[in-house]
py3Dmol code that shows the C-alpha trace and the ligand (Angstrom):
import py3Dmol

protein = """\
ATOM      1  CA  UNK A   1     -36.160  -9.198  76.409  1.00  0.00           C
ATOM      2  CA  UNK A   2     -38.455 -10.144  73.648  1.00  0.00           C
ATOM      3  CA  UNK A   3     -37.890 -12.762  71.295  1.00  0.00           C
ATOM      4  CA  UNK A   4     -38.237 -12.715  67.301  1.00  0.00           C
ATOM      5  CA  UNK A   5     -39.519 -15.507  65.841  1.00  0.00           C
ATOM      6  CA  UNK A   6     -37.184 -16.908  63.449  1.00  0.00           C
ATOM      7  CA  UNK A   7     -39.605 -19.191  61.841  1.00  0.00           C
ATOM      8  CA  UNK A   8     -41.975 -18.907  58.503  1.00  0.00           C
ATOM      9  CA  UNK A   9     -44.813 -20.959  59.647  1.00  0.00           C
ATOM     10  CA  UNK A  10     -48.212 -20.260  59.067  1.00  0.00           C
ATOM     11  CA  UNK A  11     -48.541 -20.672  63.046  1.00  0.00           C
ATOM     12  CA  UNK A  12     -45.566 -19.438  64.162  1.00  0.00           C
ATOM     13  CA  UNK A  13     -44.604 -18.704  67.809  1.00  0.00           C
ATOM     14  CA  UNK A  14     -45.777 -15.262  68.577  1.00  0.00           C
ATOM     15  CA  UNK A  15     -43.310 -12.286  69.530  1.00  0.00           C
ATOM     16  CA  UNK A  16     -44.057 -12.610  72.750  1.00  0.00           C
ATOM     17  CA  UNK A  17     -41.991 -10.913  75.562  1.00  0.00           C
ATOM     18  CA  UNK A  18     -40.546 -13.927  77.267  1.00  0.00           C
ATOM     19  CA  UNK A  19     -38.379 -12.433  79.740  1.00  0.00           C
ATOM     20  CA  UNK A  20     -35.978 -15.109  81.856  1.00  0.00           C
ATOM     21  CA  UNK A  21     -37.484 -13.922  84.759  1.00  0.00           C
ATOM     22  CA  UNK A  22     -40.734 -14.378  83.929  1.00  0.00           C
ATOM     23  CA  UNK A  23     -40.841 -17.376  81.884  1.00  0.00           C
ATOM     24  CA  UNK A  24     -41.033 -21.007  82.739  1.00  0.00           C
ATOM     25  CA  UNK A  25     -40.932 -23.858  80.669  1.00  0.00           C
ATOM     26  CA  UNK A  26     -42.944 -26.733  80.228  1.00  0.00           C
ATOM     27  CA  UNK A  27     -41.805 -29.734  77.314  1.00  0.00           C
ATOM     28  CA  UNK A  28     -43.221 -32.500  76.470  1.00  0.00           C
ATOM     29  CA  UNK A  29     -40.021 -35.006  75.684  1.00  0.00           C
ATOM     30  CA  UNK A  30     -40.879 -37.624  72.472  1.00  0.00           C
ATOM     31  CA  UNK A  31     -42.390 -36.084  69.658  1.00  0.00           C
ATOM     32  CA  UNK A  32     -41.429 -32.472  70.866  1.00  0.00           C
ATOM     33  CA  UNK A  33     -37.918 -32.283  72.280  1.00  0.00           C
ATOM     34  CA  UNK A  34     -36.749 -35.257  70.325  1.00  0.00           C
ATOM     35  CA  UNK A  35     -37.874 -37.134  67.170  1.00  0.00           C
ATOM     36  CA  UNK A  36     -40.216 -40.280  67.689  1.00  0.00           C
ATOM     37  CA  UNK A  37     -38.824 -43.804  66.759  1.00  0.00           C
ATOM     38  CA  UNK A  38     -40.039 -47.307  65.820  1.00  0.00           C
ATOM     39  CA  UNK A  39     -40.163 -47.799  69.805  1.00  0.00           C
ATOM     40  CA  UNK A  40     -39.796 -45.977  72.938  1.00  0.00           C
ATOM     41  CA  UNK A  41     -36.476 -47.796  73.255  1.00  0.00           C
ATOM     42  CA  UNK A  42     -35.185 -47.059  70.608  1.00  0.00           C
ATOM     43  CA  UNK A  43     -35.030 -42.774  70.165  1.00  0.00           C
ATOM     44  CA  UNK A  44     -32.017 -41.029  69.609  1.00  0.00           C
ATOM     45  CA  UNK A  45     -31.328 -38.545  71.741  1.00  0.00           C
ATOM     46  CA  UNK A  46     -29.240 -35.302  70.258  1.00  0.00           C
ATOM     47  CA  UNK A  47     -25.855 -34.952  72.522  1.00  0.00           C
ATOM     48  CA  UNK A  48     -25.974 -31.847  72.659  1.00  0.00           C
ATOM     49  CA  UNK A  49     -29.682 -31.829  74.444  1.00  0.00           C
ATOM     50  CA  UNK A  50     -29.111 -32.359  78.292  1.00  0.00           C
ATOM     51  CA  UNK A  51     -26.887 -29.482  78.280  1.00  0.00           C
ATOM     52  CA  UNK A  52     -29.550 -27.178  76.643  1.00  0.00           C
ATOM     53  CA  UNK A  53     -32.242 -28.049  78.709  1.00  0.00           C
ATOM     54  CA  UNK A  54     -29.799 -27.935  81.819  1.00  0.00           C
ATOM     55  CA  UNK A  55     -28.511 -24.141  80.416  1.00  0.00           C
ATOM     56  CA  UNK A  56     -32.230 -23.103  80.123  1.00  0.00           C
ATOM     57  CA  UNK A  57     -33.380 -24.414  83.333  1.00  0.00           C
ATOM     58  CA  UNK A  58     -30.267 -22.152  85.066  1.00  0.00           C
ATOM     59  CA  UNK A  59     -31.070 -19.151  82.994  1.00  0.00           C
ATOM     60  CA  UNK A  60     -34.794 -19.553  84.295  1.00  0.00           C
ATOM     61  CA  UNK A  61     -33.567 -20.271  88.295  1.00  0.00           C
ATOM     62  CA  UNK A  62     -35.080 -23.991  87.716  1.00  0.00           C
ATOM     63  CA  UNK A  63     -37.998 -22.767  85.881  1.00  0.00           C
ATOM     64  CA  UNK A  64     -38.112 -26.089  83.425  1.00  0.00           C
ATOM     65  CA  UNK A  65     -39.816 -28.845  83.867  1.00  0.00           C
ATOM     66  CA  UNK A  66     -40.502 -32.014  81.183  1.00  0.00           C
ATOM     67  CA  UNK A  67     -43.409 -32.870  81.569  1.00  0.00           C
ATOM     68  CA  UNK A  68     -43.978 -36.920  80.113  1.00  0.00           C
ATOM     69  CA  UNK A  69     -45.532 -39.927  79.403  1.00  0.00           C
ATOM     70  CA  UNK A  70     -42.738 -41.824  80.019  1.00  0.00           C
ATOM     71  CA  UNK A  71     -41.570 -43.034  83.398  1.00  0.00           C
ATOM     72  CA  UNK A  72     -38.949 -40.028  84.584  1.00  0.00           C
ATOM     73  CA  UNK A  73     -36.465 -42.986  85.795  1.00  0.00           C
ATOM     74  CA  UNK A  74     -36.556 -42.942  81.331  1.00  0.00           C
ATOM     75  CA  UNK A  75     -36.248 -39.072  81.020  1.00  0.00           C
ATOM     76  CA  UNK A  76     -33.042 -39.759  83.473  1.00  0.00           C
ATOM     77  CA  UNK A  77     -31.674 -42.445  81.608  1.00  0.00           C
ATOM     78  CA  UNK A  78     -32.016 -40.646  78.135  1.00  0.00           C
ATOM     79  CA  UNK A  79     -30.908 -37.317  79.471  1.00  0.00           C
ATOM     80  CA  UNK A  80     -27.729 -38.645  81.387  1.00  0.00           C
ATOM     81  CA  UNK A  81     -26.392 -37.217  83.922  1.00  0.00           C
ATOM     82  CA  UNK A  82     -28.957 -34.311  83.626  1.00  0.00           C
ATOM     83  CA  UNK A  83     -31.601 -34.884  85.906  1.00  0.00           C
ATOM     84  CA  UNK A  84     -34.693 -31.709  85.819  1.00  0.00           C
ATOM     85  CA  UNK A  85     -37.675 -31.228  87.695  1.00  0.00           C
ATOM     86  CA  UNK A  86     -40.487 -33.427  85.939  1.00  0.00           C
ATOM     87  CA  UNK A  87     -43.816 -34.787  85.869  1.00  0.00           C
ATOM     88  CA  UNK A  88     -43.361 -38.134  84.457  1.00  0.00           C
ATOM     89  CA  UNK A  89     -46.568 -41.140  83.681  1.00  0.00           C
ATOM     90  CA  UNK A  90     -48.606 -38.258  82.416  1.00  0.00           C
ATOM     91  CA  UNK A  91     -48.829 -36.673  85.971  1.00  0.00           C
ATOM     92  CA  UNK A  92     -49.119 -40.030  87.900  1.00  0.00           C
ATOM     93  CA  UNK A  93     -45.469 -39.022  89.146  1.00  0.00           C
ATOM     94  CA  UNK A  94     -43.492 -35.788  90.140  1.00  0.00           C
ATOM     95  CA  UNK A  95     -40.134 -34.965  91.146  1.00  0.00           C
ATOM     96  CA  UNK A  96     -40.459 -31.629  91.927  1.00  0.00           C
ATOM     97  CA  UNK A  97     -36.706 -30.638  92.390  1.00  0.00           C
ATOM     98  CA  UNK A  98     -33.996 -32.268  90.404  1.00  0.00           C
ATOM     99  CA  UNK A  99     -32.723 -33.806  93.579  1.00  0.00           C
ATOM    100  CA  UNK A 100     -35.018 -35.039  95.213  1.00  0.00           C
ATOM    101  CA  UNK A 101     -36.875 -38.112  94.834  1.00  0.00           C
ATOM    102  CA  UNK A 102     -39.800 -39.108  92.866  1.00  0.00           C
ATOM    103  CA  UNK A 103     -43.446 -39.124  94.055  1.00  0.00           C
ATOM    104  CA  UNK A 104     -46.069 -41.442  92.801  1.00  0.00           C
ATOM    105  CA  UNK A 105     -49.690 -39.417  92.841  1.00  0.00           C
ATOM    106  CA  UNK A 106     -51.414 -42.535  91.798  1.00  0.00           C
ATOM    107  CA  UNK A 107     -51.375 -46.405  92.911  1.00  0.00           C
ATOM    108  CA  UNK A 108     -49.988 -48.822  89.929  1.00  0.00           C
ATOM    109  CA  UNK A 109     -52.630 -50.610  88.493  1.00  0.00           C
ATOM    110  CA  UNK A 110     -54.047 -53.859  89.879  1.00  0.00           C
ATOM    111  CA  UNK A 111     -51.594 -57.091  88.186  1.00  0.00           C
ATOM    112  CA  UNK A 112     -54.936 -59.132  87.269  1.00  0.00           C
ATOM    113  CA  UNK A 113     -55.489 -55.781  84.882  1.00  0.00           C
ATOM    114  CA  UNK A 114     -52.471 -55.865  83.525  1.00  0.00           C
ATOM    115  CA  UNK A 115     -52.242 -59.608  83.229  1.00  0.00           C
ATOM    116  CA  UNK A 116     -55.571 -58.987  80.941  1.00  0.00           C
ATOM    117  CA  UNK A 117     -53.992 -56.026  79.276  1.00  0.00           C
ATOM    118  CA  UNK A 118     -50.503 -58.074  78.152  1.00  0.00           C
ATOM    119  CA  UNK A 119     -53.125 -60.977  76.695  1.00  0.00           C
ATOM    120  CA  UNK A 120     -53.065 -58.328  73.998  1.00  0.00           C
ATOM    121  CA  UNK A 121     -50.162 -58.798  72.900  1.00  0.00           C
ATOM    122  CA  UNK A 122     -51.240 -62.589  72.045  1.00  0.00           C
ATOM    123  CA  UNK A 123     -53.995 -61.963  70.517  1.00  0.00           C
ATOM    124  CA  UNK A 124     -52.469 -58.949  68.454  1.00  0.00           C
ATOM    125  CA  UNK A 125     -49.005 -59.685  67.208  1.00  0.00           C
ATOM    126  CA  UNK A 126     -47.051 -56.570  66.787  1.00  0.00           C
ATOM    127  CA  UNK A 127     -49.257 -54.794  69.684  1.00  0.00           C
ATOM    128  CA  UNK A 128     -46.526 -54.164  72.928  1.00  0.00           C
ATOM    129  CA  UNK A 129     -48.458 -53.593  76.673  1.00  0.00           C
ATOM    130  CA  UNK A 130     -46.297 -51.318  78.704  1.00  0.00           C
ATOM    131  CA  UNK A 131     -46.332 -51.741  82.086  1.00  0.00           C
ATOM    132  CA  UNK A 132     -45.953 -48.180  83.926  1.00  0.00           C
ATOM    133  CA  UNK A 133     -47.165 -48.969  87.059  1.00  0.00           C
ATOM    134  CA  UNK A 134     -50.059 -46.466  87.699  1.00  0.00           C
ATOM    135  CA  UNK A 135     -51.189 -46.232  83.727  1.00  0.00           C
ATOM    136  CA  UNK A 136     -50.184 -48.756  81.133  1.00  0.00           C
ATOM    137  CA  UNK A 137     -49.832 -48.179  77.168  1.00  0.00           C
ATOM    138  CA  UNK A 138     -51.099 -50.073  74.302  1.00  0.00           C
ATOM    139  CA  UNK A 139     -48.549 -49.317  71.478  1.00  0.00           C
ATOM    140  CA  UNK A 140     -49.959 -50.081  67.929  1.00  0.00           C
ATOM    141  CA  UNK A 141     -47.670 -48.580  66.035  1.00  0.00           C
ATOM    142  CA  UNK A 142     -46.232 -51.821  64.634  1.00  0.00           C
ATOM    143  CA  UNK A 143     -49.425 -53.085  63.796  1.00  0.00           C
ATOM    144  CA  UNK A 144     -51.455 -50.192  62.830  1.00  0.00           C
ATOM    145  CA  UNK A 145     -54.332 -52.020  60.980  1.00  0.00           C
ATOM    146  CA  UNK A 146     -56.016 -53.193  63.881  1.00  0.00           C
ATOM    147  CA  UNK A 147     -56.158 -50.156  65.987  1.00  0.00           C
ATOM    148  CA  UNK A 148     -59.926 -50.048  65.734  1.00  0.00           C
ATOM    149  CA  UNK A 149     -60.567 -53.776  66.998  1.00  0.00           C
ATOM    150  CA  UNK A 150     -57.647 -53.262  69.477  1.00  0.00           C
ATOM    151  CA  UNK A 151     -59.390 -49.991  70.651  1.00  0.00           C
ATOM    152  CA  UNK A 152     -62.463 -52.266  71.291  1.00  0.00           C
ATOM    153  CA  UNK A 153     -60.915 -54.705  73.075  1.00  0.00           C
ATOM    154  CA  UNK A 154     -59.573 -52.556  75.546  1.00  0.00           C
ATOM    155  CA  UNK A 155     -62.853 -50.536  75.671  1.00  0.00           C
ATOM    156  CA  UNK A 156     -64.301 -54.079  76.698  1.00  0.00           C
ATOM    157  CA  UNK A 157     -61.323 -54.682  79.195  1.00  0.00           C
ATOM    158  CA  UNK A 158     -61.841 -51.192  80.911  1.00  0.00           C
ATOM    159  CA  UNK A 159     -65.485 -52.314  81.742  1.00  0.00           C
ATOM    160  CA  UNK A 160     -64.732 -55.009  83.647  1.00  0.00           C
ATOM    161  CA  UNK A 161     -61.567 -52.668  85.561  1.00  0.00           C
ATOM    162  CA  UNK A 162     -62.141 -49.757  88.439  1.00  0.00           C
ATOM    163  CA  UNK A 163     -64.023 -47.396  86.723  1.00  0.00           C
ATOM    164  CA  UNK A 164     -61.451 -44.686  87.733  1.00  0.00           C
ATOM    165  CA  UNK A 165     -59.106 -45.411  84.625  1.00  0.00           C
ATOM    166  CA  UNK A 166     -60.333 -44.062  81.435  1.00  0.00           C
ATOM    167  CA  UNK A 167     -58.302 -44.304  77.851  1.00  0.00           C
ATOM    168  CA  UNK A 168     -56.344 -41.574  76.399  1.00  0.00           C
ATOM    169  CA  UNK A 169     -55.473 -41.576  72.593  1.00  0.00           C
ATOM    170  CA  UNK A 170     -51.874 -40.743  71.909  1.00  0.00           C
ATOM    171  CA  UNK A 171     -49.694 -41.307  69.120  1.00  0.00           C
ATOM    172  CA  UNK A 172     -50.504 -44.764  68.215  1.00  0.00           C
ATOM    173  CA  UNK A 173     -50.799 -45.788  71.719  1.00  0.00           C
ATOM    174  CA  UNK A 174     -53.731 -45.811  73.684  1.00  0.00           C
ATOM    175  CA  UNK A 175     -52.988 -44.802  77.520  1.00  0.00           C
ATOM    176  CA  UNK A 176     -54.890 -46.184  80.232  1.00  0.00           C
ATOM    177  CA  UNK A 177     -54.635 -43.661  82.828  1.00  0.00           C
ATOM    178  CA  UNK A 178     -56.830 -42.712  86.041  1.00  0.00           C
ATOM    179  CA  UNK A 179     -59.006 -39.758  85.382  1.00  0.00           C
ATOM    180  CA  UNK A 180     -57.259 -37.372  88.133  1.00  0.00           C
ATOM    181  CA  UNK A 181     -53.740 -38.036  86.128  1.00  0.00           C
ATOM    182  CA  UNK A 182     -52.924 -35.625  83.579  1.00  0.00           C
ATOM    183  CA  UNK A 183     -50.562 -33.552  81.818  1.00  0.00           C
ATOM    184  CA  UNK A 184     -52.404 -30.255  82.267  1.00  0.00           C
ATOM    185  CA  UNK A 185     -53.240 -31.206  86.210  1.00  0.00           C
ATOM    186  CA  UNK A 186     -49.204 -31.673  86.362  1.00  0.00           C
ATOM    187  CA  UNK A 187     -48.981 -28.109  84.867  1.00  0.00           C
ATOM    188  CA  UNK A 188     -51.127 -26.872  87.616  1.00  0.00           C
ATOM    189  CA  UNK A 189     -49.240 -28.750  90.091  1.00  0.00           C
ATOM    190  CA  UNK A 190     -45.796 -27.414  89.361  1.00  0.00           C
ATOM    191  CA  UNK A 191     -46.728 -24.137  88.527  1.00  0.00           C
ATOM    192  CA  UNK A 192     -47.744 -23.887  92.770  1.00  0.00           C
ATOM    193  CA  UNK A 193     -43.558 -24.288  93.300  1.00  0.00           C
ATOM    194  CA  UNK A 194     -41.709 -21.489  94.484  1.00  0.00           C
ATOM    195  CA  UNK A 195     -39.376 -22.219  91.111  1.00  0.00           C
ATOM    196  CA  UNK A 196     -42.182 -21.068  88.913  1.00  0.00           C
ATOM    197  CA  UNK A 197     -44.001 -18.885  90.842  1.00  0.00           C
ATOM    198  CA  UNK A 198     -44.935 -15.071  89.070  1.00  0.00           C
ATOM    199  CA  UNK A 199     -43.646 -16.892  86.069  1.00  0.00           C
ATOM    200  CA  UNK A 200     -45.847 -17.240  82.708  1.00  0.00           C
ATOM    201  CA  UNK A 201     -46.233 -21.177  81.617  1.00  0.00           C
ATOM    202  CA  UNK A 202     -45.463 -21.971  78.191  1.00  0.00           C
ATOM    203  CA  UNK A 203     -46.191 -25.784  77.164  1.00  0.00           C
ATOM    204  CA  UNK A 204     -45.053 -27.232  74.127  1.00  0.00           C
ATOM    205  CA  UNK A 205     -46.233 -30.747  72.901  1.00  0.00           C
ATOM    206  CA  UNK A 206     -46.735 -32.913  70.336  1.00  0.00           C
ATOM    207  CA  UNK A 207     -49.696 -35.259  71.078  1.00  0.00           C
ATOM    208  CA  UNK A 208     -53.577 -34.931  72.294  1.00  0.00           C
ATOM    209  CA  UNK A 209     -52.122 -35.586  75.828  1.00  0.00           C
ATOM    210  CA  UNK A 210     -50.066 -32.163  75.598  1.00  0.00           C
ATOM    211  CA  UNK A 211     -53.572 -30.562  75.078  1.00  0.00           C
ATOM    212  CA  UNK A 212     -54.352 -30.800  78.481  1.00  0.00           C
ATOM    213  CA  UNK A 213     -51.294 -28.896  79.724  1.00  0.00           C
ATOM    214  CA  UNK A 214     -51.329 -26.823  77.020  1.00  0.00           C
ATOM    215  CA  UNK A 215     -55.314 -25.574  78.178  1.00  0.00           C
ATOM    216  CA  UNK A 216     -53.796 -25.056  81.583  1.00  0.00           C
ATOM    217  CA  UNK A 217     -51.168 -22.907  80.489  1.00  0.00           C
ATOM    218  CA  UNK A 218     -53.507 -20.896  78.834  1.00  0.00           C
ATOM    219  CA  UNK A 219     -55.691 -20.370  82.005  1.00  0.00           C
ATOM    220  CA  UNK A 220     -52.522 -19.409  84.060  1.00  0.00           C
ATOM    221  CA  UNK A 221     -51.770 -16.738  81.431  1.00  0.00           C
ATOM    222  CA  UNK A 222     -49.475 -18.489  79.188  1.00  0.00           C
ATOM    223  CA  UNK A 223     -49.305 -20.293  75.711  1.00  0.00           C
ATOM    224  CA  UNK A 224     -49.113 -24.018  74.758  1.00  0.00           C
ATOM    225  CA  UNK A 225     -47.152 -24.615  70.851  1.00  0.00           C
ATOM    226  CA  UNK A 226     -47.934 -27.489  69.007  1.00  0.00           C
ATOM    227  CA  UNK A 227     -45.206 -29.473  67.060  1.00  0.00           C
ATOM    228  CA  UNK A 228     -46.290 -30.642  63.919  1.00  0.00           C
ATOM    229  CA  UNK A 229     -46.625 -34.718  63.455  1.00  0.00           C
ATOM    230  CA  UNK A 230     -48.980 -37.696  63.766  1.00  0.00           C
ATOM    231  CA  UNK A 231     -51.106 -35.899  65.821  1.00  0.00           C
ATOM    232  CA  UNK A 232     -50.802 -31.688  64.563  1.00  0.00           C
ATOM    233  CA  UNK A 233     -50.913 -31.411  60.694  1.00  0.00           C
ATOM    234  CA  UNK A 234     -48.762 -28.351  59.359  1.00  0.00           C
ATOM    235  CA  UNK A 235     -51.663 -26.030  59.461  1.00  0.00           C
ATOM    236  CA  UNK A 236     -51.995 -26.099  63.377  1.00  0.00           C
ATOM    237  CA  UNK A 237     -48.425 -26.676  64.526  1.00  0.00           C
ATOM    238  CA  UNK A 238     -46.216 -23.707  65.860  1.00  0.00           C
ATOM    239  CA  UNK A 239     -43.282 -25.932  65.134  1.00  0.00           C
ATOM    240  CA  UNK A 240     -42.551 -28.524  62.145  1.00  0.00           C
ATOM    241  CA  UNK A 241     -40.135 -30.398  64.257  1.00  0.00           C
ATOM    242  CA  UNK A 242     -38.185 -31.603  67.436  1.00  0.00           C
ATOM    243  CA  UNK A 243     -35.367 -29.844  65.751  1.00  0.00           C
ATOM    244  CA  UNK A 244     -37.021 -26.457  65.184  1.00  0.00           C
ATOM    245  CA  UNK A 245     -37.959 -26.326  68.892  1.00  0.00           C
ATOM    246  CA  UNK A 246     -34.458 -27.330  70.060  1.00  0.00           C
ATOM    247  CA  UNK A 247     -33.273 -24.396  67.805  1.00  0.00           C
ATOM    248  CA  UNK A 248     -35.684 -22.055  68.701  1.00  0.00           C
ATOM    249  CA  UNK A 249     -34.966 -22.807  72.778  1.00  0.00           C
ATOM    250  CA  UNK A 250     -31.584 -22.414  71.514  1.00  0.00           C
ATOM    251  CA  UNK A 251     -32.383 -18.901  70.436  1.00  0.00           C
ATOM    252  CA  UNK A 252     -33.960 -18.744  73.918  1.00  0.00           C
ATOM    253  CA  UNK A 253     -31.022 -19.685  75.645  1.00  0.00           C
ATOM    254  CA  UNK A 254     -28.990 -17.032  73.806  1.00  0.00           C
ATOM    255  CA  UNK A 255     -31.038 -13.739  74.308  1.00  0.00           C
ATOM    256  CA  UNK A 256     -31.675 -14.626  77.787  1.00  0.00           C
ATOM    257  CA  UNK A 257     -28.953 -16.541  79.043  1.00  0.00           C
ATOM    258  CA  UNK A 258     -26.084 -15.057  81.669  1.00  0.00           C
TER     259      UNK A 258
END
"""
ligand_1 = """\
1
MG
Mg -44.869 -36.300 72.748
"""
view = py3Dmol.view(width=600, height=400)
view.addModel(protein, "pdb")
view.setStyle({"model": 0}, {"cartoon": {"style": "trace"}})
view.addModel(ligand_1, "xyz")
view.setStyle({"model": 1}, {"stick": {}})
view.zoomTo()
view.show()
């Protein structure tokens, strides 16, 4: 079954012959699936999500995964009672069926780092240190005109840290993560279950962090799809919103669905 694009963008997803048995799905959540807010708290999830996602990931025999920044204990919580297969901390946790548990594939971070980290906060009102366990994010999107000295600081804090951890730039966060962790090893990860097996990836993201998966895709024959933003101006995005991708897996859903 092919699939039409519906959309007049200068990038738009190709035609591509996504059949449901040879598909599987990869999404990014914030930013992609639904619309960034002021905090990660405080995002709006559409109702009728969960059961779109849940649809898809039948229609594909489980081949969906979100794949994160957030913790997937979050993803849960926001997508209630839906739980999906997921790769959640950027990679530095899997649940690789939607029963079973989740499994950390990093240790958290040491608490004299983090104590360091959350001095930030002091030092930089409106800058929040989030706590993830094995990575931690600086948000600066409250206090966007310090970003550069902010950056700095935690340059200088990351010297003094195991040299294992290395900063990722995300949407006005900065992501502390250990090198290993990613979003596109996650892809590879997955992709190695039986659920997704003979299947052809395709990632879709909103941030520099997708960029990884989306490279990994590529290399296992599939396609990553940019949604336009902060990150992907208009003239690189497949997408120019959380909305058009929840109506275009819509579409999906409806060619392909039994
Ligand atoms: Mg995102």
């Amino acid at each position: 079954m092919t699939i039409p694009s519906m959309l007049a963008r200068p990038h738009e997803p190709p035609r591509a012959d996504l059949s449901a048995e040879r598909t599987a799905l990869f999404l990014d959540l914030d930013g992609t699936l639904i619309d960034i807010a002021a905090t990660a708290e405080s995002v709006e999830v559409p109702r009728s999500l969960a059961g779109l996602l849940e649809d898809l990931s039948d229609a594909l025999d489980g081949a969906l995964a979100i794949l994160t920044g957030r913790p997937i204990a979050d993803v849960d919580r926001l997508l209630a009672p839906s739980r999906f297969v997921a790769a959640g901390i950027h990679g530095a946790e899997y649940r690789t069926s939607p029963d079973d548990g989740v499994r950390h594939a990093a240790l958290p971070l040491a608490d004299a780092f983090v104590a360091r980290l959350k001095g930030l906060e002091t030092r930089f009102p409106g800058v929040r240190v989030e706590d993830k366990g094995p990575t931690a994010a600086v948000h600066w999107r409250a206090a966007p005109t310090v970003a550069d000295e902010l950056e700095r600081e935690v340059e200088r804090l990351l010297e003094g840290a195991p040299d294992h951890l290395e900063i990722r730039h995300g949407r006005r966060v900065f992501e502390i993560v250990p090198r290993h962790v990613s979003k596109g090893a996650a892809l590879e990860i997955l992709s190695g279950l039986d659920r997704f097996a003979g299947r052809r990836p395709i990632m879709i993201g909103d941030d520099l962090t997708d960029e990884t998966a989306m490279a990994a895709a590529e290399r296992l024959g599939g396609v990553g799809f940019r949604v336009e933003g902060e990150t992907f101006p208009a003239e690189v995005a497949d997408f120019a919103s959380p909305r058009q991708v929840r109506a275009w897996l819509s579409d999906f859903l409806r060619r392909v669905g039994r």
